[in-house]
C-alpha positions in Angstrom: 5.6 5.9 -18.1 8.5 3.8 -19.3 10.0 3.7 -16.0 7.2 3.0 -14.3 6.5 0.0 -16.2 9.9 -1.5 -16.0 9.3 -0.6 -12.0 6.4 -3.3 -12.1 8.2 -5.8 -14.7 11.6 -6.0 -13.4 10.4 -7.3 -9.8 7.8 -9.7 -11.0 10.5 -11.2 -12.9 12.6 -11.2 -9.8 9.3 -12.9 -7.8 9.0 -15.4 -11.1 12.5 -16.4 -10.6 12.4 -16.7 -7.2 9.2 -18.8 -7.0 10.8 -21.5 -9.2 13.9 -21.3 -7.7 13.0 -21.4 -4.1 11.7 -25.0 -4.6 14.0 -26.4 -6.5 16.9 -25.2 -3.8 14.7 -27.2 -1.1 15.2 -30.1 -3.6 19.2 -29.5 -3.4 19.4 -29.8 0.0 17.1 -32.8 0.6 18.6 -34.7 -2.5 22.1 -33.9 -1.0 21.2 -34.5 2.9 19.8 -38.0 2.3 22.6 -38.8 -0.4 24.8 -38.1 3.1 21.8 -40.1 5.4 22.4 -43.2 2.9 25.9 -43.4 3.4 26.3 -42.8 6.5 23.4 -45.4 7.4 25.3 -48.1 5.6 28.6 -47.1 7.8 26.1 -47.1 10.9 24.6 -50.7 10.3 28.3 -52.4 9.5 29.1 -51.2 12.9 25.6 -52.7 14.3 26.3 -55.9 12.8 30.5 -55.6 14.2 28.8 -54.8 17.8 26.2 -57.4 18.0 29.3 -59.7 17.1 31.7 -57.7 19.7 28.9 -58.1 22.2 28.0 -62.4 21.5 31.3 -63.0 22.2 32.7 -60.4 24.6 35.6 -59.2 22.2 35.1 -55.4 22.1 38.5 -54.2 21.9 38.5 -54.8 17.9 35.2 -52.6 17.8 36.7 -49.9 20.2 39.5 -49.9 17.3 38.0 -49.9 14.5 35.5 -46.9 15.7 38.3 -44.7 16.6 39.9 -45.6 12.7 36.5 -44.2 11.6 36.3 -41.5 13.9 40.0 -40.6 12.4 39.4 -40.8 9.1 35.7 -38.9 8.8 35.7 -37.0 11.5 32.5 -38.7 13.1 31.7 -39.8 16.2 30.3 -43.7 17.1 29.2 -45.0 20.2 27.6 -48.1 21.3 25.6 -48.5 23.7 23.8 -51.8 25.5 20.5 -52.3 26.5 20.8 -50.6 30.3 22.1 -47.4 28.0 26.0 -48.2 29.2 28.6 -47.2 26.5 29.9 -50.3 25.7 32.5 -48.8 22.7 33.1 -45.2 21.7 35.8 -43.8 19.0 35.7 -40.9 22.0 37.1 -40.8 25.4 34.4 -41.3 28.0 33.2 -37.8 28.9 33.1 -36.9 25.2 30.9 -39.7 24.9 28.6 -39.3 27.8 28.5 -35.8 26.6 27.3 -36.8 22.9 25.0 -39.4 24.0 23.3 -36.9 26.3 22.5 -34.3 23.7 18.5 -34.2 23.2 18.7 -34.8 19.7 20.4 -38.2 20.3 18.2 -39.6 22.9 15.6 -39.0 20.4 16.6 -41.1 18.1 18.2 -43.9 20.6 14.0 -44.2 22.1 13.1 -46.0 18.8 16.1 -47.9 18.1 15.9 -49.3 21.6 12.3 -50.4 20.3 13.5 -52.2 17.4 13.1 -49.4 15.3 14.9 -47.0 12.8 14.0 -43.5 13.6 13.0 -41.4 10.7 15.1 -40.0 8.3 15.9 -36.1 7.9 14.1 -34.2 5.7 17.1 -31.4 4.8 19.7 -29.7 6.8 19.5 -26.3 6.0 23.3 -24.3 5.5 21.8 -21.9 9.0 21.7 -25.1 11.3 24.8 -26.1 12.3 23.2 -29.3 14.4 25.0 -32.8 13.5 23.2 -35.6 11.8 22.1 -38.3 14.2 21.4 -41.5 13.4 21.2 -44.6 15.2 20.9 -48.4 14.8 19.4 -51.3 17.0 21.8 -53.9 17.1 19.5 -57.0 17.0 15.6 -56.9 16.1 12.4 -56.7 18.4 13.0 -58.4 21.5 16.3 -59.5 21.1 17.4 -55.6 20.6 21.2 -56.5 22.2 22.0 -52.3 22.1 22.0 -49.2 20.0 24.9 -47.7 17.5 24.6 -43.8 17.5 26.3 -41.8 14.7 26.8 -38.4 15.6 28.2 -36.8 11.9 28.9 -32.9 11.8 27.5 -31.3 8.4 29.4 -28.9 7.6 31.0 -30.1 4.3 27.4 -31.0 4.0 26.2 -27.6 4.5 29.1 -26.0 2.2 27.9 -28.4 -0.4 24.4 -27.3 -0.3 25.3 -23.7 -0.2 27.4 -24.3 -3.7 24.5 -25.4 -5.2 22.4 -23.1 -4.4 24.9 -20.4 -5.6 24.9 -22.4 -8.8 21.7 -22.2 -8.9 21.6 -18.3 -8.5 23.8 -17.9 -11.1 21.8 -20.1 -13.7 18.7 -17.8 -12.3 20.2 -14.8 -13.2 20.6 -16.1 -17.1 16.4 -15.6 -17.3 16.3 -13.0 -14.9 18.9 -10.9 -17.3 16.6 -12.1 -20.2 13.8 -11.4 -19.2 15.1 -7.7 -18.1 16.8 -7.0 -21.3 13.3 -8.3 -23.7 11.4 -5.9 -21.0 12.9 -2.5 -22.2 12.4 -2.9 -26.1 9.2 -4.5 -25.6 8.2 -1.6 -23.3 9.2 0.9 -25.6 6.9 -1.2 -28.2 4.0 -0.8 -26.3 4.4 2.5 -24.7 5.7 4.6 -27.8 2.1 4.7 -29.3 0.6 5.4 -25.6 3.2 8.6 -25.5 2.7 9.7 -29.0 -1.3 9.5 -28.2 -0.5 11.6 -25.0 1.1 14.7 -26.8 -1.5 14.7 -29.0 -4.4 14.8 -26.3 -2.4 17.1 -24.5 -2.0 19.3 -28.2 -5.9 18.9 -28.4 -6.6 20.5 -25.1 -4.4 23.4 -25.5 -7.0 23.8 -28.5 -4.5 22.4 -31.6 -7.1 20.5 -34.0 -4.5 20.5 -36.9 -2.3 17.8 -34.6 -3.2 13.9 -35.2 -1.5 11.0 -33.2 1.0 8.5 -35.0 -0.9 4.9 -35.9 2.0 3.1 -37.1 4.1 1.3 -34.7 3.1 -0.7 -31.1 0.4 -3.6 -30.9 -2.7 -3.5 -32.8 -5.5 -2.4 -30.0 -3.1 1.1 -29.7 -3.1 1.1 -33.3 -6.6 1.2 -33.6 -7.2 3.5 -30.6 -4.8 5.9 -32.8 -7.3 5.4 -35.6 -9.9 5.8 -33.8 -8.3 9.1 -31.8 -7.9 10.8 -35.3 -11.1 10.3 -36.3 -12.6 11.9 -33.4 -10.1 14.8 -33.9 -11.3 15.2 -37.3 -15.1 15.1 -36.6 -14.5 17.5 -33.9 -12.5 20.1 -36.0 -14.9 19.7 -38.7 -17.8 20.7 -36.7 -15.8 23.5 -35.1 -14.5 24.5 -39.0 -18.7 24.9 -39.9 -19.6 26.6 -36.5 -17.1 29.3 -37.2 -17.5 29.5 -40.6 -21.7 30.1 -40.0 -20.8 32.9 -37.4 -18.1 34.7 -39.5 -20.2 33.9 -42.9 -23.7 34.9 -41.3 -22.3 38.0 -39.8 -20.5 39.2 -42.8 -23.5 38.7 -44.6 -25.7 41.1 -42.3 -23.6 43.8 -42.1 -24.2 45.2 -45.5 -28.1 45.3 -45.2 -27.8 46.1 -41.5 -25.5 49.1 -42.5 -28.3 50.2 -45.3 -31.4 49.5 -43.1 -29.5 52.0 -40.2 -28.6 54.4 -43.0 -32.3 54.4 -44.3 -33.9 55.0 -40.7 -31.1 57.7 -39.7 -32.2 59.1 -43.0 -35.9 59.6 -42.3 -35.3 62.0 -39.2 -36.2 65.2 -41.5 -39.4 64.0 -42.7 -40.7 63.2 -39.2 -42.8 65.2 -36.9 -43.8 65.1 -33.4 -42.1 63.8 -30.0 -43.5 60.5 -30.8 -42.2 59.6 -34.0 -38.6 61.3 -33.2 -38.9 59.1 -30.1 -39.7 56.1 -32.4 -37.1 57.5 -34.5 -34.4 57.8 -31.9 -34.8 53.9 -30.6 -35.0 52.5 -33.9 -31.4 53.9 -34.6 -30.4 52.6 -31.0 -31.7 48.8 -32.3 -29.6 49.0 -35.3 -26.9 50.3 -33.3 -26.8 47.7 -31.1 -28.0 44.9 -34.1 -24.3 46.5 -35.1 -22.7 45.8 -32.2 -23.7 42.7 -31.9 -22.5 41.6 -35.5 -19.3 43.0 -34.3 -19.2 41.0 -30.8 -19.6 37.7 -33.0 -17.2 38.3 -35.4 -14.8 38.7 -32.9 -15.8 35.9 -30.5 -15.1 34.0 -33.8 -11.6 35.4 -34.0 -10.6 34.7 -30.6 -11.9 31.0 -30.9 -9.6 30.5 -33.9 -6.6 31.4 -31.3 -5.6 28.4 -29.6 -2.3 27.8 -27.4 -0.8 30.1 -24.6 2.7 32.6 -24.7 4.9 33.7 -21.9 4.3 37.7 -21.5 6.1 40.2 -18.9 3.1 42.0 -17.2 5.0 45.0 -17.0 5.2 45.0 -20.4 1.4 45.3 -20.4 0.9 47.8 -18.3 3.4 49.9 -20.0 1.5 49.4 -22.7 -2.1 50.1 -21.6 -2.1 51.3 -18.4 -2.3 55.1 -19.5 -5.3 54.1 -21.8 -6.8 52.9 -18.9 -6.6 56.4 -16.9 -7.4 58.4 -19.6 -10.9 56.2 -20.0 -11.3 56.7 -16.0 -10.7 60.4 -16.1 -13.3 60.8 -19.0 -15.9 58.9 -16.4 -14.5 60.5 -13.4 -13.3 57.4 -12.3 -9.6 57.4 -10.7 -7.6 54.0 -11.8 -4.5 52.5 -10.1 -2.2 49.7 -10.7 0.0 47.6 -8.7 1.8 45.0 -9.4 5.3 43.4 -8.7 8.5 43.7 -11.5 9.8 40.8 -13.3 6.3 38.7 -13.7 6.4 36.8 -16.2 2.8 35.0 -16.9 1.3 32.8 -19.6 -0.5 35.2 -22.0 -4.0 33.9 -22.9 -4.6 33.6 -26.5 -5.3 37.1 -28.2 -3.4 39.0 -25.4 -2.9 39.4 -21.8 -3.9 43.3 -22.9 -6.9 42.4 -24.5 -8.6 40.6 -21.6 -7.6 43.8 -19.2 -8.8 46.3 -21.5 -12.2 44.9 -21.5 -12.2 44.4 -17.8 -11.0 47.9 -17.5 -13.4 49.1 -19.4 -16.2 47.4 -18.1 -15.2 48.3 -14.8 -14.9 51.9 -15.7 -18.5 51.9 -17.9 -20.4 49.8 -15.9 -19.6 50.3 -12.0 -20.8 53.0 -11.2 -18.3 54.3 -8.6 -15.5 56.2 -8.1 -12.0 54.2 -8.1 -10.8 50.9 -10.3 -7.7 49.2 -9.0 -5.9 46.5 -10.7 -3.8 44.4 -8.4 -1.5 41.2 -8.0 -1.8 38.7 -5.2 -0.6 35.4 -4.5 2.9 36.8 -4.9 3.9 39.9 -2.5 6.3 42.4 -4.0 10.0 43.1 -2.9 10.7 39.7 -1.6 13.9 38.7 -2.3 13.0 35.9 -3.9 14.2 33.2 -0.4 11.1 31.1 -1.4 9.5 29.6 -4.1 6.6 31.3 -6.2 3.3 30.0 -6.1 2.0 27.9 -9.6 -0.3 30.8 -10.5 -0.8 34.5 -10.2 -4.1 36.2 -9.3 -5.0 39.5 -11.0 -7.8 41.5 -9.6 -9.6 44.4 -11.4 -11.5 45.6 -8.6 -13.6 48.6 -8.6 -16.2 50.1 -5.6 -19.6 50.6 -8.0 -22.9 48.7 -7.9 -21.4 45.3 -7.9 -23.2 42.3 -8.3 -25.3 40.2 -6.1 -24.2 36.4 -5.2 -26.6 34.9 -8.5 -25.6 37.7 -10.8 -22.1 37.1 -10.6 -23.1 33.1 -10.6 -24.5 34.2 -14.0 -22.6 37.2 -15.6 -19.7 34.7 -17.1 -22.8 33.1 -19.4 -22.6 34.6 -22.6 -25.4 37.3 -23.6 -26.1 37.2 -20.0 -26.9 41.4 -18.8 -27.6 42.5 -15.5 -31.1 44.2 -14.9 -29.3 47.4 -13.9 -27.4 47.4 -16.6 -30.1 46.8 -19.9 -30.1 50.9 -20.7 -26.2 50.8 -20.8 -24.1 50.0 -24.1 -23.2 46.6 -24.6 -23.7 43.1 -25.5 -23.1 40.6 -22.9 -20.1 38.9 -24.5 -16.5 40.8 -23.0 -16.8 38.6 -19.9 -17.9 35.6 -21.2 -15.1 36.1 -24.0 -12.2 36.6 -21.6 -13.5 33.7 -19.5 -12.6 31.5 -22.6 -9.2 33.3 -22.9 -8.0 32.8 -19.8 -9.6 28.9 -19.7 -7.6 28.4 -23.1 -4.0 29.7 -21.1 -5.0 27.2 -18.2 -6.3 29.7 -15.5 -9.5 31.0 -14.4 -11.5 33.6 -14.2 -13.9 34.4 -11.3 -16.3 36.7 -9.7 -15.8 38.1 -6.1 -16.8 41.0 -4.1 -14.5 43.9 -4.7 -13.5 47.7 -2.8 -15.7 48.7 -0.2 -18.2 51.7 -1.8 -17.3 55.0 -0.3 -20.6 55.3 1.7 -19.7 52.0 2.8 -23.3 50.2 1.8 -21.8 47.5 0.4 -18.9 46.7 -2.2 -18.5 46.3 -5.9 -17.1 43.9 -8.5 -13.9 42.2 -8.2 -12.9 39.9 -11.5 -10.1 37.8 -10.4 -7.9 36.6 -13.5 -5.9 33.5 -12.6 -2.6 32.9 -14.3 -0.3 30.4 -14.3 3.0 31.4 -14.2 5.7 31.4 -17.1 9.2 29.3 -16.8 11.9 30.9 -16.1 13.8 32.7 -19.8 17.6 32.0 -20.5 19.2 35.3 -21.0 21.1 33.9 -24.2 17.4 32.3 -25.5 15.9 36.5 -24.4 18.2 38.3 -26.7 18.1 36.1 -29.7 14.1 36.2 -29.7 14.6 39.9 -29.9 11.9 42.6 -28.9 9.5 41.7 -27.0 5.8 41.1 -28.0 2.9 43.5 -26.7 -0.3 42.9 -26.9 -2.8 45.1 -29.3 -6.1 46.2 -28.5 -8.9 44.4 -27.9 -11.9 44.3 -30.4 -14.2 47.0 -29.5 -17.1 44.6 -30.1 -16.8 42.9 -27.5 -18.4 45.5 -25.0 
């Protein structure tokens, strides 16, 4: 952000500069080319006064001298010329002089003078143009115009001039310009320090840190305040977060006890009952406590896992070592056959409460709630074997896919909202939660979590259930940073409340 602000300062300060200098180098060079037009126009009209003397009374060899002295000494050229546009002196030989006097530039200024008039002076001569300063002189006035000096002066000590001062003037320019560069970074810094402190700790916040609270001291007084006011929010928010757990975890504490006596009680009255209808009665008022019990459970954990915030690098085969024979022995029990496939050396971020966690309950409802015959879990998005020529994609995609019942288009729209059941799937154990949960998991390590069609049924009617987990991947571990951390971590198991 720093550098992007000194991207924007540092050229409108050049643009600043260069606005006010810009005019005042056209100044330079006009105050410098008429300081030359003056002079030279007082050397042009003593020669108009020595020709209209030279012509009265014929004696032109003294002016043919004393323009060639000039012509010596300056370097410029002088001609005079009558009224039929003869050359009556020049300080150059003839063809030089017909040359000169031919140039467009001075039979522009000779029209005027020939009309009793001084032609207008220059504005500038810019250091680019090497084209002479012209100037000429009626010898005479109105009708008794006699002839016409020309003054053909080169201007290149002119232009050398102009050019010094306008590398002066650079220089000078660069005293603000270097001032105004060197205020731009601390006062940057000033202003931006609070703006990055305010940034981690937004970025903190979303990861799902409440305990972090950005720095109000320091940088101008509107960022101080938004700092202020920043923390306050923070603390309303994990307030109100603080009293919604607490009411959960409190509320469900509080029910289990009596909800353990009051299943006790009814479990107890099954020798004094009689007939199918009241073992029936019997038999679903243990299944409501049961699942009153389950659901106690389910909250009490979603509570946990809501007090988890932040995401850790894991090795996915780490995980699988860990679960994977769990996950066979629940699919054998359920006739179910489960596979998994997935590439060595993946390295993901771990959602809060495990990696493991969220697959055993998307094993498990796979294996408990499909219906079918074969769970796979799976990674795409990077192939395995490659030799590692091209870069990795961002994320990872992790599919439990299985070839039960599935879900139509709106049920799987539905099944991430929490408490949400399928129709199909009222009669079976469970609460509604385990998806929902591990949607919330995965959200908190930056991915998501989606439902798609999964494996083709085998009597090919349709397909079931494919949950797609997406990951983003870990950075890369130093080897010397791997073996001081030690063993690795592996995730537990998941709460059994959530199914």
């Amino acid at each position: 952000m720093l550098r992007r602000l000194l991207v924007i300062l540092v050229p409108l300060a050049f643009l600043l500069v260069a606005a006010l200098s810009l005019p005042l180098g056209t100044v330079m060079a006009q105050r410098a080319t008429q300081e030359v037009y003056v002079d030279r126009l007082s050397d042009v009209g003593r020669f108009a006064s020595l020709g209209d003397t030279a012509m009265r009374t014929g004696r032109l060899d003294a002016l043919d001298s004393e323009l060639k002295r000039y012509a010596e000494l300056y370097g410029t050229d002088v001609a005079v010329v009558d009224q039929a546009g003869e050359i009556v002196a020049a300080s150059a030989p003839p063809e030089d002089a017909d040359r000169l006097l031919g140039d467009d530039r001075a039979r522009q200024v000779m029209a005027p003078a020939f009309g009793g008039f001084r032609p207008e002076p220059p504005t500038a001569v810019w250091p680019w143009r090497s084209d002479p300063l012209v100037l000429a002189e009626p010898i005479g006035r109105d009708a008794e115009v006699a002839g016409v000096v020309v003054l053909v002066s080169p201007t290149d000590r002119l232009r050398t001039a102009i050019l010094a001062d306008w590398a002066w003037l650079s220089l000078l320019s660069l005293v603000p310009l270097a001032g105004l560069a060197a205020a731009a970074w601390p006062l940057s810094r000033w202003v931006l320090r609070p703006v990055q402190r305010l940034d981690d700790a937004t970025a903190a916040v979303a990861q799902g840190d409440l305990s972090v609270r950005a720095d109000a001291a320091g940088g101008p007084p509107e960022l101080r305040r938004l700092a202020g006011s920043f923390n306050a929010m923070v603390d309303a928010v994990q307030k109100a977060v603080e009293r919604q757990r607490a009411f959960v975890s409190d509320a469900s504490h509080q029910l289990r006890n009596p909800l353990a006596s009051l299943r006790l009680a009814v479990e107890n009255l099954a020798p004094f009952l009689s007939g199918p209808d009241a073992r029936a009665a019997h038999r679903d008022a243990v299944e409501e406590a049961m699942s009153m019990h389950r659901m106690l459970n389910s909250l009490l954990a979603m509570t946990r896992m809501e007090s988890l915030s932040g995401a850790e690098p894991v090795e996915l085969d780490t995980v699988l070592d860990a679960h994977a024979e769990r996950w066979r022995v629940l699919g054998e029990q359920r006739g179910i056959a489960v596979e998994t496939r997935a590439p060595d050396g993946l390295r993901l971020m771990a959602p809060p409460g495990g990696l493991g966690s969220v697959l055993d309950e998307l094993m498990s409802n796979a294996t408990r709630l499909s219906g079918g015959t074969r769970v796979e879990l799976r990674v795409a998005g990077r192939a395995a074997g490659t030799d590692g020529a091209s870069d990795p994609p961002a994320v990872v995609e992790l599919h439990v896919a299985d070839d039960g019942v599935g879900l139509t288009e709106a049920e799987r729209a539905e099944a991430l909202r929490r408490f949400w059941r399928a129709a199909k799937h009222q009669n079976v154990e469970g609460t509604g939660l385990g998806l929902a949960i591990c949607a919330d998991l995965v959200r908190g390590a930056g991915g998501e979590l989606r439902l798609d069609s999964g494996l083709l049924r085998p009597d090919r009617t349709g397909r079931g259930l494919d949950v797609v987990v997406r990951l983003p991947l870990a950075p890369p571990v130093q080897e010397d940073a791997a073996d001081e951390d030690g063993p690795r971590r592996t995730d537990g198991d998941p709460p059994d409340a959530w199914r």
